[in-house]
C-alpha positions in Angstrom: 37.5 309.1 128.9 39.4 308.9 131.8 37.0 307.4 134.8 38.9 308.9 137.4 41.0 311.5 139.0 42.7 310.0 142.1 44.3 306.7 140.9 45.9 304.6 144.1 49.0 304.9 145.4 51.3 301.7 143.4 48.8 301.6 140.6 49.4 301.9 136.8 46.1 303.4 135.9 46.4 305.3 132.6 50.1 303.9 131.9 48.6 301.9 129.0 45.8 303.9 128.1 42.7 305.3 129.8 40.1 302.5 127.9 42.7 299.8 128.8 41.7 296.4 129.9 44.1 293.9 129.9 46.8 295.6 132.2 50.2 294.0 132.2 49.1 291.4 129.5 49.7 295.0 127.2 53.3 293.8 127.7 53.1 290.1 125.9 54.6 291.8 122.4 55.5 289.4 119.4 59.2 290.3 120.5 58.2 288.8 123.8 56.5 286.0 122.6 59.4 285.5 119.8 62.0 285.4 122.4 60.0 283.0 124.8 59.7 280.3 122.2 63.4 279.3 122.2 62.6 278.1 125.8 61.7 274.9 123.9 64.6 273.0 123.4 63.5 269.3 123.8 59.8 269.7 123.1 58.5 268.0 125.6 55.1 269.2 126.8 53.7 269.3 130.6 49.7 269.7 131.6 49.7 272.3 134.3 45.9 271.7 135.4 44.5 270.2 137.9 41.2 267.5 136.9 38.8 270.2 137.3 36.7 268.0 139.9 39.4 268.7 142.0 39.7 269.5 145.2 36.5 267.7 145.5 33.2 268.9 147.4 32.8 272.7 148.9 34.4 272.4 152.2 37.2 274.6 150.8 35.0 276.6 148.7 31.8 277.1 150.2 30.0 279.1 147.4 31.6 277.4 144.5 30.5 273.4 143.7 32.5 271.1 141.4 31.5 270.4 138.0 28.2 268.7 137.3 28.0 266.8 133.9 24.6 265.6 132.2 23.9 264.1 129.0 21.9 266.3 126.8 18.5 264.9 124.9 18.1 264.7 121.1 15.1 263.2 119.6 13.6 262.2 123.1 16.4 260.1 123.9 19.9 260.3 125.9 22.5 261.8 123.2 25.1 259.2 125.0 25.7 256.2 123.0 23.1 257.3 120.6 22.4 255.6 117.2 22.5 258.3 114.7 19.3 256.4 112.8 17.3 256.9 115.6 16.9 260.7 115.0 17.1 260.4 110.9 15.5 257.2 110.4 17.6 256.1 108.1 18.0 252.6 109.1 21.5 252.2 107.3 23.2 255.1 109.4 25.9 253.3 111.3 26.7 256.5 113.5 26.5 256.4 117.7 27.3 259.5 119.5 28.0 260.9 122.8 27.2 264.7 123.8 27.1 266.3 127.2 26.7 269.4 128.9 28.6 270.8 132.2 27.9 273.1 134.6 30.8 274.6 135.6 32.1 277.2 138.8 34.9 279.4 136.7 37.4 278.9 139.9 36.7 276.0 141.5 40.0 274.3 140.4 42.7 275.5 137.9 41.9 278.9 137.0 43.0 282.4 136.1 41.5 285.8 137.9 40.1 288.2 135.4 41.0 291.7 136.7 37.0 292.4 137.4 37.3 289.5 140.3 38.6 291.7 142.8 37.9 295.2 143.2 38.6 298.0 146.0 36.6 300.5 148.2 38.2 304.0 146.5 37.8 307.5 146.2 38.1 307.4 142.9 36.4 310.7 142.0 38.5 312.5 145.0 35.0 313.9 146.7 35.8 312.0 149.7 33.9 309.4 149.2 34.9 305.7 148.1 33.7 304.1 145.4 33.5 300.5 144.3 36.1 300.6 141.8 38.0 298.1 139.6 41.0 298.4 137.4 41.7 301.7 135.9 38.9 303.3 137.4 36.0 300.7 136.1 33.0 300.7 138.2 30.8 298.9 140.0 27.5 300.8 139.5 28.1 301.8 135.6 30.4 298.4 134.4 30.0 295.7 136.6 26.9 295.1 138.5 24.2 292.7 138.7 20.4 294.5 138.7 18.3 293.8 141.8 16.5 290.9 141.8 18.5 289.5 139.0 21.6 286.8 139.3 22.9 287.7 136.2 25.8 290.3 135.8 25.9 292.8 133.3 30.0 293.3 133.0 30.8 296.0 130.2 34.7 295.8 131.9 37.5 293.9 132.8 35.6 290.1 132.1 37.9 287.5 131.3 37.9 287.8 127.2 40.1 290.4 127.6 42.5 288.3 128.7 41.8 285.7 126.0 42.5 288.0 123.3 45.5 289.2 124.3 47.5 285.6 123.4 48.4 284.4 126.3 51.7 282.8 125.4 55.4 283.8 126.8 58.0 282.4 128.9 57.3 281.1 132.2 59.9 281.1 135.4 59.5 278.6 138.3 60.6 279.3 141.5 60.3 275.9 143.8 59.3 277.5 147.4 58.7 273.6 148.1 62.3 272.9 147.7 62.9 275.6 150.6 59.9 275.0 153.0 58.5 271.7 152.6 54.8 271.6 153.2 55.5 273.9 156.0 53.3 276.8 156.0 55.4 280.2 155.0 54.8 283.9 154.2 57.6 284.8 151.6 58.6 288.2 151.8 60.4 290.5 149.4 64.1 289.3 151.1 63.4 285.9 150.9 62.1 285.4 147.3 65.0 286.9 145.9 68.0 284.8 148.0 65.8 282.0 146.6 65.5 283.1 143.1 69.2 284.0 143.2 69.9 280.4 144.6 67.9 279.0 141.8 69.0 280.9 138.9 65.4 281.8 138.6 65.7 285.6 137.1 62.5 287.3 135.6 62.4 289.7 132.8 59.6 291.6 131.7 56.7 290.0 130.3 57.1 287.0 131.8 54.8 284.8 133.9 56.1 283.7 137.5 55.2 280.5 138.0 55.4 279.3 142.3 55.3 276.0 143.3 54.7 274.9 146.7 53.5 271.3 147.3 49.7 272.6 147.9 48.2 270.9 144.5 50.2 267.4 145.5 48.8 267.8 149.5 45.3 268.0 147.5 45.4 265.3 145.0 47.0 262.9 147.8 43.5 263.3 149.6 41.5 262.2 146.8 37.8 264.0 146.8 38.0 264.6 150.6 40.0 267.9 151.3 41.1 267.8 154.9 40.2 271.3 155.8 42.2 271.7 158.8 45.7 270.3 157.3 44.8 272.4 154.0 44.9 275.5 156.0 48.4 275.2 158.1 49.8 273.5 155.0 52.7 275.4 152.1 54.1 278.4 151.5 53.2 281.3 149.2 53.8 285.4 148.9 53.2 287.6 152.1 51.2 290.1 150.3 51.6 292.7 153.7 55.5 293.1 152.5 55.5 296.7 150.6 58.7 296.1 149.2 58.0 292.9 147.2 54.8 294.7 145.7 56.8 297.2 144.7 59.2 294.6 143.3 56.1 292.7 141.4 55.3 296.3 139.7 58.9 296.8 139.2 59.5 293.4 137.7 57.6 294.0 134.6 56.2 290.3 135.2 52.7 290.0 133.7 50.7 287.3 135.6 51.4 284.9 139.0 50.9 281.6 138.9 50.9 279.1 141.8 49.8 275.7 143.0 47.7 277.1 145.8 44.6 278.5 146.4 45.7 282.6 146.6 48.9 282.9 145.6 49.3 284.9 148.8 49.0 283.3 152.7 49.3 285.3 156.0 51.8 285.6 158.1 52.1 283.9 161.3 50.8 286.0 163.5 48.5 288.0 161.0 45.1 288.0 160.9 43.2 288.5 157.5 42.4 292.6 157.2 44.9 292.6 160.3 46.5 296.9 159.9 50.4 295.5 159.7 51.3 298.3 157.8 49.0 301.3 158.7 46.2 302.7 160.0 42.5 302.8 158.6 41.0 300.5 156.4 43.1 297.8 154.0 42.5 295.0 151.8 41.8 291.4 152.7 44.1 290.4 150.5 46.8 292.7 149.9 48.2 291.0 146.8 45.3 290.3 145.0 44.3 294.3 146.0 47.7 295.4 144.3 48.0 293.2 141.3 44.1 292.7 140.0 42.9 296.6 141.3 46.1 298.6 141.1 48.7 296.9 138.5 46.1 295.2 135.8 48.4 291.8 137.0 46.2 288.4 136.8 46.7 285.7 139.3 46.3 282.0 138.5 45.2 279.4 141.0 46.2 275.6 141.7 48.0 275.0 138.6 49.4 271.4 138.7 53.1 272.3 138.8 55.2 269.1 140.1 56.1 267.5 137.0 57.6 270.8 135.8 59.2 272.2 138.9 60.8 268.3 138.8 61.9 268.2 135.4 63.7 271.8 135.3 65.4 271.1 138.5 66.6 268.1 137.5 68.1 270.0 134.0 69.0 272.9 135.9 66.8 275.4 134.1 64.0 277.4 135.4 62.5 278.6 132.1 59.8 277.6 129.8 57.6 278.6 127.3 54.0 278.8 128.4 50.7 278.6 126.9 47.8 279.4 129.5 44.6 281.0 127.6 41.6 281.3 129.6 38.3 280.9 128.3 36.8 283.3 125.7 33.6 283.7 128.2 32.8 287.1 128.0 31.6 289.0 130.9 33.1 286.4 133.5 35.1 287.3 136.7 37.8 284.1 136.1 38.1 281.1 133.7 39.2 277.3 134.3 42.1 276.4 132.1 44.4 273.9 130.8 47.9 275.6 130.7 50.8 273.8 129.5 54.6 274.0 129.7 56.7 273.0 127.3 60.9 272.9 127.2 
């Protein structure tokens, strides 16, 4: 049943079905996945995640904590270095074990967006009146709400599982912004991305995942578990999402997820302020590029991947391809998912 009959302008609502919820992930086919694989030629392997403690504290993420482990009891007693014969009782039992439990913010550190983290103000029904809306006309009052009084979310849409299922493996392209800007803080526009992928041999085909690396996840693990807010926040480059012509490019491109070493993929202009009208009148998204690639193209964004060892290897070899392997958690219901990607060539 379709949930809508305006869809926004640049979206893809429909194109892959009115029920669909894994967006551009629709386009990771076996043919894809088939072709992606001969990426690895040497089989060498890279971890693309960050130590999920990292960046340390909440002075970068004020609602969001790192992880807190605890030992879990059995039998009365810490199950951490526990003799197994102290819960059966059997004396000759020569088993000790450790078990633990975590609790754990889904984007604190690595992470991918599920397409129900960010949603849009939109007159969906075309009565005038906006709507909170999500991907392919999902809403917020029938699909993803939490009940008054509750803190528990009752997500029937769009949670990250839908991700998970789709097999997210295919070939990965690096562009190294770092090698242009330096820690430098830089909006890259629709112009620029392209002289620098055409200077890198960096081309993108559809169904791949673009992959940006910009220094941010090295400025962060140089300054341990004490994020220096102010240097954090005038620090790297990433995509100016208030450039329409490199959104349109990103639809265009057939390119199925973003991937960077930051924390939004996207930074302002200098100059712009956040929900700053740079391109028209009336209200606009926050975020510009997470508006047009979770809400309007079904695209998911991943957040301070690890990305050095990689971005130094393939320059050094002069490729800019890989094959990737980057599933989120099977957590269903959840609005984004820590992760362990890795690379391998």
């Amino acid at each position: 049943m379709r949930r809508w009959k305006n869809r926004p302008r640049g979206s893809n609502w429909g194109d892959f079905g009115d029920e669909d919820q894994r967006g551009k992930m629709n386009l990771l086919t076996p043919a894809i996945r088939k072709a992606a694989a001969r990426e690895v030629q040497e089989g060498i392997a890279f971890c693309l995640s960050l130590p999920l403690d990292c960046p340390g504290g909440n002075g970068m993420f004020p609602t969001r904590r790192p992880p807190k482990r605890f030992a879990i009891l059995r039998g009365g007693e810490s199950n951490f270095n526990l003799p197994y014969r102290l819960v059966t009782g059997v004396h000759e039992h020569t088993d000790v074990t450790c078990d633990d439990a975590v609790t754990l913010f889904t984007q604190y550190s690595t992470q991918w967006d599920a397409l129900l983290h960010m949603g849009s103000l939109f007159d969906a029904d075309g009565d005038g009146v906006p709507e909170k809306v999500y991907y392919n006309g999902f809403r917020g009052d029938q699909d993803i709400f939490v009940p008054p009084g509750d803190d528990t979310p009752r997500v029937k849409a769009l949670g990250i599982e839908n991700m998970a299922v789709a097999g997210v493996q295919g070939r990965g392209t690096l562009v190294d912004l770092h090698a242009v800007h330096g820690r430098a803080r830089t909006a890259v526009g629709y112009d620029e991305l392209m002289a620098i992928m055409k200077a890198q041999r960096a081309e993108v085909a559809p169904g791949d995942f673009l992959c940006l690396y910009t220094g941010f996840a090295d400025l962060l693990l140089e300054m341990g578990d004490q994020p220096e807010l102010d240097t954090l926040h005038h620090a790297c480059s990433g995509l100016d999402g208030d450039d329409p012509r490199l959104l349109e490019w990103i639809s265009a491109s057939g390119i199925v997820a973003i991937c960077a070493d930051n924390t939004g993929v996207e930074v302002r202009a200098k100059g712009k302020k956040a929900g700053s009208k740079v391109r028209s009148e009336g209200p606009r998204a926050m975020l510009p590029l997470h508006e047009h690639c979770l809400f309007k193209q079904g695209i998911h964004l991943g957040e301070l991947w690890y990305l050095t060892e990689l971005a130094g290897w393939l320059g050094h070899h002069g490729r800019r391809h890989f094959f990737l392997t980057a599933p989120p958690l099977r957590l269903p219901g959840s609005a984004g998912s820590p992760l362990t990607p890795v690379a391998t060539v």
